[in-house]
N, C-alpha and C positions, 0 to 999 in steps of 0.2 A: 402631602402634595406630591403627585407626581410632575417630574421633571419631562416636558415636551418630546427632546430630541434626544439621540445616543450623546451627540457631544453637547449637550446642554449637562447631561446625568455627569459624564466623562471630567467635563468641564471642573463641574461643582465639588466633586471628589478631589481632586487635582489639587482645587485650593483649599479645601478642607486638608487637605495632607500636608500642603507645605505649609499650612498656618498653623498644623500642630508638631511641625521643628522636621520633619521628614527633607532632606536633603533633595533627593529626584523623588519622583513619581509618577505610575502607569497605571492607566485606568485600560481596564479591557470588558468591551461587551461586545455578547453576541448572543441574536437568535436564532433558536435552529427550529425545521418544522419537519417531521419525517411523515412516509406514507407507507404501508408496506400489506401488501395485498397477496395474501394466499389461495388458491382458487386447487380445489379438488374434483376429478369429473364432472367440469363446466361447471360446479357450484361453488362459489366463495365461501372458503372455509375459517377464514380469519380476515381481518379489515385492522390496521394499528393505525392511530396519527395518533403523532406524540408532537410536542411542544414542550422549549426550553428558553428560557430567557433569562438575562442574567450580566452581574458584572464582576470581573475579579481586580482586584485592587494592589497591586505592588509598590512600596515605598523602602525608600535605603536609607538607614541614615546614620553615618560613619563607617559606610563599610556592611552595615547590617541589614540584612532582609527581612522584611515582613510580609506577609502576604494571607489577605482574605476575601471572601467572596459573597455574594449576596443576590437571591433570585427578587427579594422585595427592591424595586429602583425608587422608592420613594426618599425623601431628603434626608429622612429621620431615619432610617435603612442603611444608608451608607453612611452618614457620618457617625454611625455605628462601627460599620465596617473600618470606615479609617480609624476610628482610636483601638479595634481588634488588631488592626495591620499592623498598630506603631508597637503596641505591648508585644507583640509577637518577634518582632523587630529587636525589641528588647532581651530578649533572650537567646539570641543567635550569637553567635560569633563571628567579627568583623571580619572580611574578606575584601580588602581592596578593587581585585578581578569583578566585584560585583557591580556592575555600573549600567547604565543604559544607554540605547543607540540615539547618536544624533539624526537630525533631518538629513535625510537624502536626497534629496530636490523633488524631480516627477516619475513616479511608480508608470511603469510599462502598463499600454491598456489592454487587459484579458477578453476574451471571449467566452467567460465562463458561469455567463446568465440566460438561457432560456425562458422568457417568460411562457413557452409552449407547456412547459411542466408544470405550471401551475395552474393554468388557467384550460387545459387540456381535461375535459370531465372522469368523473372516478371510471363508469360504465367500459369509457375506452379505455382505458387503464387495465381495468378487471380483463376486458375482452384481446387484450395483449398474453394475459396470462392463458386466455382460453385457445390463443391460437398454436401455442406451443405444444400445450396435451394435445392437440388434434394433429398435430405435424408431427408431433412423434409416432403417433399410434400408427396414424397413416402411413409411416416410411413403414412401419415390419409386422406381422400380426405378431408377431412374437415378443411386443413391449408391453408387459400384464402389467404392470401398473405403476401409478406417475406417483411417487413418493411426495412432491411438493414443487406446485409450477406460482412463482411470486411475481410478483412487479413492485420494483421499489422507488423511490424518490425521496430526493431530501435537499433543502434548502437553506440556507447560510446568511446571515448579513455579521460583519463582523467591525467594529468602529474599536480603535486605538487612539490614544491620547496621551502624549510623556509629558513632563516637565522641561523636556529640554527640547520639544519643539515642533514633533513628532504630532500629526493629528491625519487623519487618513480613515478610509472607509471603503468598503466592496462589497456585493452581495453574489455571491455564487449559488449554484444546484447543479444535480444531475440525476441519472435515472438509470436502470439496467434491471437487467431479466433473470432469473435464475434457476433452472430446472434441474431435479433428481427423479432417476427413473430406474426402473428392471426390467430386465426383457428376459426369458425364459425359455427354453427348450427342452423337455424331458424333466428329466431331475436338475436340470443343471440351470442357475442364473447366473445372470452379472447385470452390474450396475452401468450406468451411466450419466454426464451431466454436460451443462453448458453454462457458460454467464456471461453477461457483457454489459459493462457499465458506458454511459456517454452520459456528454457534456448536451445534446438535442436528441429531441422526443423523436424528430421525426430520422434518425439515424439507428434505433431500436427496430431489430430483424427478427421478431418474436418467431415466423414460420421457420427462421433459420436457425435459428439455436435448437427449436424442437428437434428438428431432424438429424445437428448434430451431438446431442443427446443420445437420442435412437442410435445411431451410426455407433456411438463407444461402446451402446452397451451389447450391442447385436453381434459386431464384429469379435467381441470374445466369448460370444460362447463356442465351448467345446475347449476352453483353455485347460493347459495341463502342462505339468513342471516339464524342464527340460537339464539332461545333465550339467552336474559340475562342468564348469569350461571358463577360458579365459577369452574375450571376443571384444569388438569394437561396441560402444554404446551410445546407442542418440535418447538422447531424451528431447519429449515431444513441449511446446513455449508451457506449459501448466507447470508440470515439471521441473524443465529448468527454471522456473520461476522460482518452485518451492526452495531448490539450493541456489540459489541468490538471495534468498529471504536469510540464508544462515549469514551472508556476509554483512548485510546490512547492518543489525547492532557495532560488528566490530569494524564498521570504517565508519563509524562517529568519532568525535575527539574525547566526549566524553568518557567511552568504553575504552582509550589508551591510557586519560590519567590517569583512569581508576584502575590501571593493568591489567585489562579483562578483554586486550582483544589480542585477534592472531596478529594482528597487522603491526604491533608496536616494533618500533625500530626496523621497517623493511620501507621506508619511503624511500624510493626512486630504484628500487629493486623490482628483477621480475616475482612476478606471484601469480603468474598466469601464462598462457600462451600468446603468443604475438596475436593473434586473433580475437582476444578478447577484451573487449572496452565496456567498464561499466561507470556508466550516469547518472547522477542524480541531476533533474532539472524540474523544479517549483515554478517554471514558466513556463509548461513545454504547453505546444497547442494543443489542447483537445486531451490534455491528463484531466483527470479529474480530479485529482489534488492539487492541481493549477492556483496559484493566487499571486495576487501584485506584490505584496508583503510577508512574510514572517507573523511568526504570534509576538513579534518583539518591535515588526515596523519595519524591521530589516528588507529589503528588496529582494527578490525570491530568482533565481536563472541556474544558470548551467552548470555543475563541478564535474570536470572528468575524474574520477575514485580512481582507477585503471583504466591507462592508454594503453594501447597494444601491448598489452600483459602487463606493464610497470606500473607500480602504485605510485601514484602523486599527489596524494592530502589524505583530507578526511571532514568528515563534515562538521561546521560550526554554527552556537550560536554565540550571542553576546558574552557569554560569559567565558564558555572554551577557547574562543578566540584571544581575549584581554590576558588568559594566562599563557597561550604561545605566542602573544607577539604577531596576531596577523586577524585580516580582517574574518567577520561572521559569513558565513557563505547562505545564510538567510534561512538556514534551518533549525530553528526555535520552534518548533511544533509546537502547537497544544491543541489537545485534546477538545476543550470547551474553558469555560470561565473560570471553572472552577479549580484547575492547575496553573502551576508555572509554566515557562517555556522548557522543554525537553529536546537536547538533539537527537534529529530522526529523521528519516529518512520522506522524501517528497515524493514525485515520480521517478519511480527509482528501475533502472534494466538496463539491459546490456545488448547493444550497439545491434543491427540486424547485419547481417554480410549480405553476403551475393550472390550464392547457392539455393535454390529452391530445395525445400524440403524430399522432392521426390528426387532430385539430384544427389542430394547425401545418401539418402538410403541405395539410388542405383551406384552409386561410388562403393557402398561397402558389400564385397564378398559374401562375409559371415558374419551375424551382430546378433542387437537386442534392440527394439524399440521400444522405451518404456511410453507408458502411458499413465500409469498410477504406481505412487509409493504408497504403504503403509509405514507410520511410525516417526513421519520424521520431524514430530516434536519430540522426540528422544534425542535428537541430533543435539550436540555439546557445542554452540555457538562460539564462545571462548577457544577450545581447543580446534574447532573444525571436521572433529570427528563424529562418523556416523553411521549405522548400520539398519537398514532400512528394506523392510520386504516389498517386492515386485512383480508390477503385469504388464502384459505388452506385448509383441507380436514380434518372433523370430523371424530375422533376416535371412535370408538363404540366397545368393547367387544374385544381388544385387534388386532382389525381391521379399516384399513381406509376404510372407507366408502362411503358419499358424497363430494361434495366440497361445500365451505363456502365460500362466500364473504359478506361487507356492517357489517364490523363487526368491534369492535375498543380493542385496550389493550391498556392498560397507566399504568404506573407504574413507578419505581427508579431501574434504572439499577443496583445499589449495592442490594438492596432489589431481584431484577432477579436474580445475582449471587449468592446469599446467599441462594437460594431456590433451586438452581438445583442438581438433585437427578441420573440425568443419564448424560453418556457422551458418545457419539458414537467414533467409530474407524476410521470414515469417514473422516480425516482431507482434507479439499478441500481448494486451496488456488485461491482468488480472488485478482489478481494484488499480493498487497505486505503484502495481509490479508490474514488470514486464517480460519477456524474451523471446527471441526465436529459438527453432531445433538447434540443439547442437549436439553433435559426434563426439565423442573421446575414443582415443584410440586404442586402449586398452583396459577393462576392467575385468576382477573375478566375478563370476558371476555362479553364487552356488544353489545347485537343484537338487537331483536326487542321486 
């Protein structure tokens, strides 16, 4: 028999687990529905819809954690599930810190359901992807060919249930574009891309992202190294986004008990430039990792990580919290049904200033614009250290000038922070990251 509602399934689990000696207990379900459309020289090349559904089931008891999951919601399914959760439970070792969150009262109301996404036909969907190859092609003859122009979409409902009180529900979606391209002259190519995720359909600028595809990849050709030199460096929001991705794992709480981040023992120190304020916030308008809740129930908003350069926390869920002594800051992420809660990072960037991008670059003399790293999943997260090749377009006299490839920068991401002298206004966000341009004011940069 299947069970009606999420919290009818939620429900029955709940008391299947405290009648079999389980102390708390959290029923988690959610489903997901994805769409993912690849379209090739006007012809759809691939079409995916995937579907997930499902419940994960956590239960304490003395201290002990259990945890299992199950895509059958039928009654006999899960009270399966619960006597796997309790044996499982039985084998751990008791951890006090392990508890779960009480009721919070009323979850802030999100704007992060579109039903234009759904119910918007596949044809116009596909024909979004068909307008960005055509906006590319058209900005340059010189873009030979579109690597992969997609449209994607995916949709959410997610129902929580504790023993202690806890009962709550949301459905979220969003949608976004994503183009890879070459454009070519002579012997010589380079690539280029765009992507933009939103929260509404009708906020999706497929003609614009074509063109700023075309526009990356056009404007480097004829790239070519340029000397050893030490010079000021902007890196363009992609960018710095990608080193902001290195700090993230290490301002969790979890990555300081386990002594694995740069950050331990530097709270209320500088570790940056007065300039630099990075955010996490689980409520911001129009993230699209926005939600009312946590994967634990917890309520989801705003931690400043770094106030003008100084560290001041780090991010929590229920359980990292219970061992310092302070509340969850509502980042228990999960994945889907089938995990625990992990602390992780939300909508996660760093603050926009007040400089327009063509301002920093007219401010600086002599530099480097980056535009693209290579390698920087090699970057050493824990330490900070990284050494990463480079492309991008030399500054010359408060002017970009050429484009540069075959060039490398290495250096300590905290060292990077602590040097940047400009912040742009451009905040652009990549999936769940974000940032605008920003300047440092000195780095090596080695050529030939």
């Amino acid at each position: 028999m299947i069970v009606d509602t999420a919290f009818d399934i939620a429900q029955f689990a709940l008391e299947q687990a405290l009648g079999a000696g389980a102390g708390m207990a959290e029923a988690y379900l959610n489903a997901d529905r994805e769409l993912s459309v690849e379209v090739r020289d006007g012809r759809v090349e691939t079409m995916k819809v995937a579907r997930d559904r499902g419940l994960g089931l956590r239960v304490i008891v003395d201290g002990k954690v259990g945890f299992a999951f199950t895509t059958d919601l039928s009654r006999e399914a899960v009270a399966s599930i619960v006597r796997q959760a309790m044996a499982n439970a039985a084998r751990t070792a008791a951890d006090p810190c392990r508890i779960l969150p009480k009721p919070y009262g009323e979850y802030t109301r999100l704007d992060i359901y579109d039903p234009a996404i759904r119910s918007t036909g596949e044809e116009e969907k596909i024909e979004l992807a068909r307008q960005m190859e055509r906006a590319a092609r058209e900005l340059d003859p010189r873009v030979r060919i579109i690597e992969s122009s997609v449209y994607q979409d995916a949709e959410s409902e997610v129902t929580l249930v504790n023993s202690l009180g806890i009962a709550a529900s949301y459905r979220s979606a969003y949608c976004g574009l994503y183009i890879a391209l070459v454009a070519g002259e002579g012997e010589d190519s380079q690539t280029g891309f765009a992507l933009d995720y939103r929260l509404h359909f009708n906020e999706l600028d497929a003609a614009a992202l074509g063109r700023r595809a075309a526009e990356r990849a056009v404007r480097m050709l004829g790239a070519r190294p340029v000397s050893t030199r030490r010079a000021a460096v902007l890196f363009d929001p992609y960018v710095a986004t990608g080193f902001l991705g290195l700090l993230g794992p290490g301002l969790t709480a979890e990555a300081v008990q386990k002594g694995r981040s740069l950050f331990i023992n530097r709270v209320g120190q500088p570790v940056a430039s007065h300039l630099v304020t990075v955010v996490d916030d689980g409520a911001m308008k129009g993230g699209i990792v926005s939600a009312p809740f946590d994967g634990e129930g917890v309520p989801t908003g705003r931690t400043e990580l770094i106030s003008r350069g100084v560290l001041r926390g780090f991010l929590h869920n229920t359980y990292t919290a219970a061992r310092d002594g302070v509340q969850s800051t509502g980042n228990g992420v999960r994945g889907s049904f089938k995990g625990t809660p992990e602390v992780a990072t939300t909508n996660f960037f760093i603050e926009p200033g007040d400089k327009t991008p063509e301002d920093l670059i007219k401010d600086t003399a002599g530099g480097f614009y980056v535009t693209e790293v290579m390698g920087m999943h090699t970057a050493n997260p824990i330490s900070g250290d990284f050494s990463v090749g480079a492309s991008g377009i030399l500054i010359e006299n408060g002017e970009l000038t050429r484009p540069v490839r075959g060039v490398a920068i290495a250096g300590n991401v905290l060292d990077l922070l602590k040097q940047v002298d400009g912040v742009g206004n451009d905040l652009t966000f990549f999936g769940g990251k974000g940032s605008p341009t920003i300047r440092v004011s000195g780095m090596s940069i080695s050529g030939h």
